[in-house]
N, C-alpha and C positions, 0 to 999 in steps of 0.2 A: 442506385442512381441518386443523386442530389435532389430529386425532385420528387421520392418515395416517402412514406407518410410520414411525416414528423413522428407522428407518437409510437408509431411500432419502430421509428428506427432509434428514435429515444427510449425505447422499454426495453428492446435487446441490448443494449449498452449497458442501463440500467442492471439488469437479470445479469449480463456475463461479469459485473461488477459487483454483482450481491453474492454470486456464488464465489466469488476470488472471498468479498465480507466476512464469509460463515466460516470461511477455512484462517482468516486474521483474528475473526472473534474467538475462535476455539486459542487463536497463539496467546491473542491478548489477558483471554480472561482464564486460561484454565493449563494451558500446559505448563507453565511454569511452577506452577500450585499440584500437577499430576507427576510430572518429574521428582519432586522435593517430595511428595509421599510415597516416592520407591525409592530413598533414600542416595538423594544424585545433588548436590550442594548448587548454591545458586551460581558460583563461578562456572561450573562447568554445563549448568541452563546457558550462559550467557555463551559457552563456545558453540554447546549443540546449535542454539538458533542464529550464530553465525556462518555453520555451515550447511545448516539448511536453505541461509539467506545465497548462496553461492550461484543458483541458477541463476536468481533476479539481475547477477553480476556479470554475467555473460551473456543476458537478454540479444546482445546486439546481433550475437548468430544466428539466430530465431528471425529477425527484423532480416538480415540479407538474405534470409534461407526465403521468406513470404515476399521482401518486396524486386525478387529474381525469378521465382520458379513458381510458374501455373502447377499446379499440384494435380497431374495428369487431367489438365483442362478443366476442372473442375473449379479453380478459383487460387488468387494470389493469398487470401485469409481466410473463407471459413474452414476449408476440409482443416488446413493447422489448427483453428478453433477446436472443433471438434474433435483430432485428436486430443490435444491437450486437455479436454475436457474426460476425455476418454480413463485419460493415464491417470488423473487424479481422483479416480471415480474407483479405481483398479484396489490404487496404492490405500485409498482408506479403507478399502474392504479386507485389504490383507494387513493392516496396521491395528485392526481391531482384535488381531488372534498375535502380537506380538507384546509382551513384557516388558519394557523398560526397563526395568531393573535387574531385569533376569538377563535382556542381551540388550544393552544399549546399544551399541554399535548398527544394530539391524533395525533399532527402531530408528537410527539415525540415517542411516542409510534410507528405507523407505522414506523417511522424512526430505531428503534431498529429492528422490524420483519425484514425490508427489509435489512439491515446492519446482520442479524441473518442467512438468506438467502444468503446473498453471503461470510459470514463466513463457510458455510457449504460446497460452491462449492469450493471455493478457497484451504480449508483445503485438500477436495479430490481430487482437480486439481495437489497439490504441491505431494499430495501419488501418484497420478499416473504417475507423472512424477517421482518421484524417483522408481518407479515400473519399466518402460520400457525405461527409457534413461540410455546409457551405462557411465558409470562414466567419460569417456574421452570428453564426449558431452556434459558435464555439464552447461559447462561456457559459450557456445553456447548458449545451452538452456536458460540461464539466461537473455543474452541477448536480445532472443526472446521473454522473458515472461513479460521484465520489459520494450522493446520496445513497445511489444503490448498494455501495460497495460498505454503509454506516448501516445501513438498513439490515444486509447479511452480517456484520458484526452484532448487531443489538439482537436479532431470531436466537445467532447459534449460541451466541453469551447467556441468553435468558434460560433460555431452553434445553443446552447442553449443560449447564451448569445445576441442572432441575435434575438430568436424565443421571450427570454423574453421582451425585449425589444421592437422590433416590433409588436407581434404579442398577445402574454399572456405566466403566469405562467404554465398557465394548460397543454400548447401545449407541454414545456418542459419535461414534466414528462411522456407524449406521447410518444415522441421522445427518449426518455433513455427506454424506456420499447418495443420499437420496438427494439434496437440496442440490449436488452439482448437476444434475438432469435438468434441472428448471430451465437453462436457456436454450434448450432444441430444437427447442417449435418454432420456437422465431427465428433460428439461424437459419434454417429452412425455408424462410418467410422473403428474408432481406435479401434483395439483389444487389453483387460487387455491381462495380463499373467497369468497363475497358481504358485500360490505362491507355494514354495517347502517347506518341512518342517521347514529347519533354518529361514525362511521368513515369518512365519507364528506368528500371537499373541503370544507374553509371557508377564508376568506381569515381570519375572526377568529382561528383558532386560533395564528394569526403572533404575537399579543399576548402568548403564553408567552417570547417572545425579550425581554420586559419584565424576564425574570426575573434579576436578577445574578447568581444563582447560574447559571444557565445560561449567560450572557455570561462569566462565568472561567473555566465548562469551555471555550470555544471558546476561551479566549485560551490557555489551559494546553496544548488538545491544538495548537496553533499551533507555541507553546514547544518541543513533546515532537518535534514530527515536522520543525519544521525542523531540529533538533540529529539526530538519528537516519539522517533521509534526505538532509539536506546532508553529515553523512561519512561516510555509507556510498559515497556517490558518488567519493571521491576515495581509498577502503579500496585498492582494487587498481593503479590510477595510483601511489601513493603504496610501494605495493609493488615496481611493475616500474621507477620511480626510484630508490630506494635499493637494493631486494635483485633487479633483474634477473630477475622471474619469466616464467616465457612463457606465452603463449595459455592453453596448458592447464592449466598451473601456476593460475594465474589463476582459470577455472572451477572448479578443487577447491578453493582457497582459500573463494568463496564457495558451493559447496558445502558445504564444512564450516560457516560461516558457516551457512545454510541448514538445518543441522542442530541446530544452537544456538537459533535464531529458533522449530522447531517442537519442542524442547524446553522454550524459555521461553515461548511462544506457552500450551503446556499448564500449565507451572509459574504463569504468571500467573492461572488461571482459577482453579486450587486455590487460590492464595493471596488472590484476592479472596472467595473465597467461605470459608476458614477466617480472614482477618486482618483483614477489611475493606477498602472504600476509599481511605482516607485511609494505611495503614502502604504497600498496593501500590503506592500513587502514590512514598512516600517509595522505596521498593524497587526501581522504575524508576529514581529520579535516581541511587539510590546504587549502580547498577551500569552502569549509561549513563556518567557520567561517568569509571571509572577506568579502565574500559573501552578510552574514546577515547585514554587517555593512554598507555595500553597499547601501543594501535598506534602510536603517534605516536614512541616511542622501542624499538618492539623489535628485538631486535641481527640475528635470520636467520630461515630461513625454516621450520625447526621456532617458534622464537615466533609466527612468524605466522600459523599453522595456529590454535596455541593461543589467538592473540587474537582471530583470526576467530571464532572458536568461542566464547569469552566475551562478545565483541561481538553476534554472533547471540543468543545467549540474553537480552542486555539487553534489545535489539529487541523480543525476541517477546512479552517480558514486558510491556515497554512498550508494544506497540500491542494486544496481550490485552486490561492492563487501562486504556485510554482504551477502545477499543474499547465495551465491556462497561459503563464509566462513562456515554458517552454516548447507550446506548441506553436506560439511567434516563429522561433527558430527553424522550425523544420523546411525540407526542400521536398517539393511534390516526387522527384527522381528516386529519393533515397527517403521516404516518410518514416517507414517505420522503425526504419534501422537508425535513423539520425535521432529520432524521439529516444529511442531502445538506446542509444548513447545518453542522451541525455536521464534516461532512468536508470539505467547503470550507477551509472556515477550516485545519484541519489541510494543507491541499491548495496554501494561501497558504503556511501555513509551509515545506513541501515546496519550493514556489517560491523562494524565498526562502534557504532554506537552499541551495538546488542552485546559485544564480546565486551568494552569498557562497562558498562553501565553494571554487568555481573560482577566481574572483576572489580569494579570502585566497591560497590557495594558489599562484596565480601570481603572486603579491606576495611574501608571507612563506614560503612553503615549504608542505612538509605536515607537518610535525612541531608546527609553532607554529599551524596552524591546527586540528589536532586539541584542543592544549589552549583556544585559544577556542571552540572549539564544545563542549568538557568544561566550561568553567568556565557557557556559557549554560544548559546544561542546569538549575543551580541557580536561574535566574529563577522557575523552578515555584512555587520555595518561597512568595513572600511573598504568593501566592495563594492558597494554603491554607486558610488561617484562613475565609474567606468560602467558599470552593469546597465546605468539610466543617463549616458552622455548621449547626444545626443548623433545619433548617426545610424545610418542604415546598413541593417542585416543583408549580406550577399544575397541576393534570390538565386 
């Protein structure tokens, strides 16, 4: 209910967004560095985590599956929580007894179940927070969720990148399969709502997808997250090319990185809510882009620290305020499924971005592909005009 403790139902948000973190920190900072030392080229890093990325691209099934079907009266989102929490709990345990390089395919394969698994959770984490957070707490909430979720990136970056290095791969995948337990206790805690009649499943309420303004948001956050998460993919590869960093080295990198994202992750929530929409969006591209350019020629590994760190803060800023933009959009009928469209689409661009950004990069280098993905970041722009005209979203 809307009127349950702020702070526990802000920690469970937090927690199911740190554990989705630890399982992004492991992509960010180490799998593309664990793949290329079982001798697997960066172009085809860049297809595997495209189609790992595939669940996140059909989220929206997941979204009508929770916001349709009481899950044998138990609840419209947690039992889905929890399964999904379940699956991805499963798939790291048996990902830790599987070879890369010996059978790619099956670690690709687990790699989609497990990525299928917390597309599942995540979908019904975002419905039940538009279920029980009051619209005033939104941006708060954002705060919390894309904190939490910097917070699980900066543990498993640090930490797994300690274990691979010192200790084995296998420990790794231990360790990210213990931290997806952390949010139980509180799911267990939080009470759904009873959906009301206007709240409840309609296939008409898909008619708001009529809206162009809502169709710019999904092409803009497409834009925003293929440039962001296609090179953040290739931030630490691009490092241990040019400036020779190790395992470890590596993990504090996007650690640091991780600390930038949950600093700009809060700096974007202020800023959407003292500047508006329209200057934060601007405020994403104009720190997204120099950002990329940053890394793309910085000389050693003090710059790197420094650019990880300005790089993060773009990030956070950037997925803050999309984040927070497209929960404007949604209809209480169809919450989680219409949000699940709108991260979809972000979820293409992800795709999209991860599959280019290997492929530029094993073509042109990483320096020249950083500035192409700086320079796409400015498509945003010509979108604008319509995305912040002034007129009202269908309710």
């Amino acid at each position: 209910m809307k009127n349950q403790s702020k702070a526990i139902r802000f920690t469970l948000f937090a927690l199911l967004y740190f554990t989705q973190g630890t399982i992004l920190g492991y992509f960010a900072s180490l799998n593309a560095l664990y793949l290329l030392g079982n001798n697997i080229d960066i172009a085809k890093v860049g297809v595997f985590s495209a189609i790992a990325l595939i669940p996140f691209v059909i989220k929206i099934l997941f979204g009508m599956l929770s916001d349709r079907f009481n899950f044998f009266g138990l609840g419209y989102r947690k039992p889905y929580i929890a399964i999904g929490l379940l699956v991805q709990f499963v798939c790291l345990l048996i990902v830790a007894n599987i070879n890369p390089g010996q059978n790619f395919w099956g670690f690709v394969a687990l790699a989609f179940l497990l990525q299928l698994g917390m597309a599942f959770y995540d979908t019904c984490t975002d419905g039940l927070a538009l279920d029980i957070t009051p619209l005033s707490e939104k941006g708060t909430l954002q705060g919390f969720m894309v904190g939490g979720r910097a917070v699980g990136v900066i543990v498993a970056a640090s930490v797994a990148g300690f274990i691979a290095e010192k200790l084995s791969w296998p420990l790794v995948f231990y360790f990210l399969a213990v931290l997806t337990l952390l949010p139980f206790a509180l799911l267990f805690i939080v009470k759904e709502t009873e959906r009301s009649t206007e709240e409840r499943f309609n296939w008409e309420a898909f008619g708001a997808f009529k809206n162009l303004q809502i169709i710019i948001a999904a092409v803009v956050g497409l834009i925003i997250f293929l440039v962001i998460v296609g090179a953040n993919q290739i931030i630490n590869p691009s490092f241990s090319d040019r400036l020779s960093v190790t395992l470890s080295t590596a993990g504090l990198l996007t650690t640091v990185w991780g600390v930038g994202v949950t600093l700009g992750a809060i700096v974007g929530g202020k800023i959407m809510d003292a500047l508006g929409d329209k200057t934060s969006l601007w405020v994403s591209v104009l720190t997204v882009a120099p950002a990329l350019v940053l890394i793309a020629y910085v000389p050693g590994i003090t710059g790197a620290y420094i650019a990880s760190a300005i790089f993060g803060v773009a990030y956070g800023i950037s997925q803050a305020v999309y984040f927070a933009l497209a929960m404007k959009y949604t209809k209480p009928a169809i919450a989680a499924s219409m949000y699940a469209i709108m991260m979809s689409v972000t979820n293409i661009g992800q795709g999209i971005g991860l599959a280019l950004s290997g492929g530029l990069a094993n073509i042109l280098g990483y320096p020249i592909t950083f500035v192409i993905f700086a320079a796409l970041m400015f498509l945003v722009l010509p979108f604008m005009p319509v995305l912040f005209k002034k007129e009202k979203v269908p309710a």
